[in-house]
C-alpha positions in Angstrom: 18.1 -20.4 7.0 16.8 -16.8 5.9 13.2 -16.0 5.8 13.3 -16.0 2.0 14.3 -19.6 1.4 11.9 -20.8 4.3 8.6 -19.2 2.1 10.4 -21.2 -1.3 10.6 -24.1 0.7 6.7 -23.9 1.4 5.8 -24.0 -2.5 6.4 -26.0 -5.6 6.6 -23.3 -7.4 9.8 -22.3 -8.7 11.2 -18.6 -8.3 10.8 -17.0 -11.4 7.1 -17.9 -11.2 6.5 -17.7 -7.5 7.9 -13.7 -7.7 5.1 -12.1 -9.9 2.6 -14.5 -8.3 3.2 -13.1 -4.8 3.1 -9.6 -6.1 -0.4 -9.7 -7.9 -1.4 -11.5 -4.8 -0.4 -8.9 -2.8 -1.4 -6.1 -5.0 -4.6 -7.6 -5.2 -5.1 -7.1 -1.4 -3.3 -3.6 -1.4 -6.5 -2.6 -3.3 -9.1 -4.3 -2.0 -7.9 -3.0 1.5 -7.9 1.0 -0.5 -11.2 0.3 -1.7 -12.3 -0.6 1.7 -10.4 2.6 3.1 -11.4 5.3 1.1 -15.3 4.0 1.2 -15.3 3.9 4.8 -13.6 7.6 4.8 -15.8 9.1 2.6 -17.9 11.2 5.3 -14.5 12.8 6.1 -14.2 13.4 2.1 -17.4 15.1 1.9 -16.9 17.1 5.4 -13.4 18.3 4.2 -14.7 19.6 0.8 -17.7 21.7 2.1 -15.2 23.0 4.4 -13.1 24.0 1.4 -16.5 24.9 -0.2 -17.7 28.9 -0.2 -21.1 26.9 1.1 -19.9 27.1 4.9 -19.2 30.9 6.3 -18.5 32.9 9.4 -18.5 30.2 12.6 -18.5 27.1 13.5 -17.3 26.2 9.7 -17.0 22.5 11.0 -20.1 22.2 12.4 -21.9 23.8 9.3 -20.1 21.1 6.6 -21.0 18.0 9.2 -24.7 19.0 8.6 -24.3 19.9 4.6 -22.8 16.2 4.5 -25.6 14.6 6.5 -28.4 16.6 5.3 -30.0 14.0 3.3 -29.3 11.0 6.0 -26.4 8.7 7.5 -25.9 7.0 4.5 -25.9 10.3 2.1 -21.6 10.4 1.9 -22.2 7.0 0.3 -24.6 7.5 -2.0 -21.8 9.3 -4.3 -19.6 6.0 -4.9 -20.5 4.2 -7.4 -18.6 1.5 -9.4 -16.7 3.6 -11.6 -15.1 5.1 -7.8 -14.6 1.2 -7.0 -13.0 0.2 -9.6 -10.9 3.7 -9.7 -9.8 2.8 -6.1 -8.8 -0.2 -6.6 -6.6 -0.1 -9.9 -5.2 3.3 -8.3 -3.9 1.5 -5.0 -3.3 -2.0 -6.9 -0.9 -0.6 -9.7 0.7 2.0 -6.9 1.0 -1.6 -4.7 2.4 -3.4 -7.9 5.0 -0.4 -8.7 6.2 -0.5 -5.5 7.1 -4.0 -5.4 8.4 -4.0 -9.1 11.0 -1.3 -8.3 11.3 -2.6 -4.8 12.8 -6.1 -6.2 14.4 -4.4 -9.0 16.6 -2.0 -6.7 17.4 -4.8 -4.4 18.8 -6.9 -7.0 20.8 -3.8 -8.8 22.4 -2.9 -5.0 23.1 -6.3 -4.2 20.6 -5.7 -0.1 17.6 -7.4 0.3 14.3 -6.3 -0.4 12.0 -5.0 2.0 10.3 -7.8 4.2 6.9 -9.1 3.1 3.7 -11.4 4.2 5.3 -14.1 6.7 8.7 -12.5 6.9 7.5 -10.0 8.6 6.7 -11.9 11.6 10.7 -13.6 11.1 13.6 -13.1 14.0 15.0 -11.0 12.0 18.6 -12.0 13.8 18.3 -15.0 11.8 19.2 -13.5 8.5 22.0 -15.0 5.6 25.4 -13.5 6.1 25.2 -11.2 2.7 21.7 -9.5 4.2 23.9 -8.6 7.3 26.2 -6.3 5.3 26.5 -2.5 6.3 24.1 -1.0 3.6 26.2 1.8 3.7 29.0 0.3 2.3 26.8 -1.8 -0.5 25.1 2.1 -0.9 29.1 3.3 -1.4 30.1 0.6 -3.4 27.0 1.0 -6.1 27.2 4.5 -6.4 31.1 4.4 -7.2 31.1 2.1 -9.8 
């Protein structure tokens, strides 16, 4: 049984609507998790553009733009991101996370090789796979560009 059909077998859902279900799901997370990222990276934001900034000079550059960006306290990177940077994040990561998956699926289907491995099937033997998934994707590559 492939990995695939074992998640179907989980759900009532049928295909068609389990598919775009699973993918705003997952591009849901994708941006939550980018929000999450570039908010908890923004002193390194703020430290690498004094450093590009004319405000730093001569030595100890580094040093200087760790101050500049703590000047006004711990929390003063922070103090920049407001919602508008929020909700930028997360439509930026979300829609890149959605693309990904789109063209992912659609690719797999037009080469005829499985798509990559999501959620669950990650964590799948992947030695138990269905016999068209074991093909040489070199040939399935050979055989789609040829025709």
């Amino acid at each position: 049984m492939s990995p695939q059909s074992a998640n179907q077998n989980e759900t009532p859902l049928p295909k068609n609507i389990l598919d775009p279900v699973l993918m705003v799901y997952r591009s849901t997370g994708i941006g939550i998790f980018g929000v999450l990222m570039r908010w908890g990276g923004m002193p390194l934001e703020k430290i690498a553009l004094f450093l590009n900034s004319s405000q730093v000079t001569g030595k100890n550059q580094f040093r200087q733009s760790i101050q500049l960006t703590f000047a006004d306290g711990a929390l003063a990177p922070y103090r920049v991101v407001g919602r508008t940077s929020i909700a930028a994040w997360f439509f930026q990561y979300s829609v890149m996370g959605m693309a990904f998956q789109f063209f992912d699926r659609a690719l797999s289907e037009a080469f005829g090789v499985r798509p990559m491995y999501y959620g669950k099937e990650l964590m799948d033997d992947p030695s138990i796979v269905t016999s068209s998934a074991n093909e040489d994707i070199g040939t399935k590559t050979r055989f789609a560009v040829k025709t």
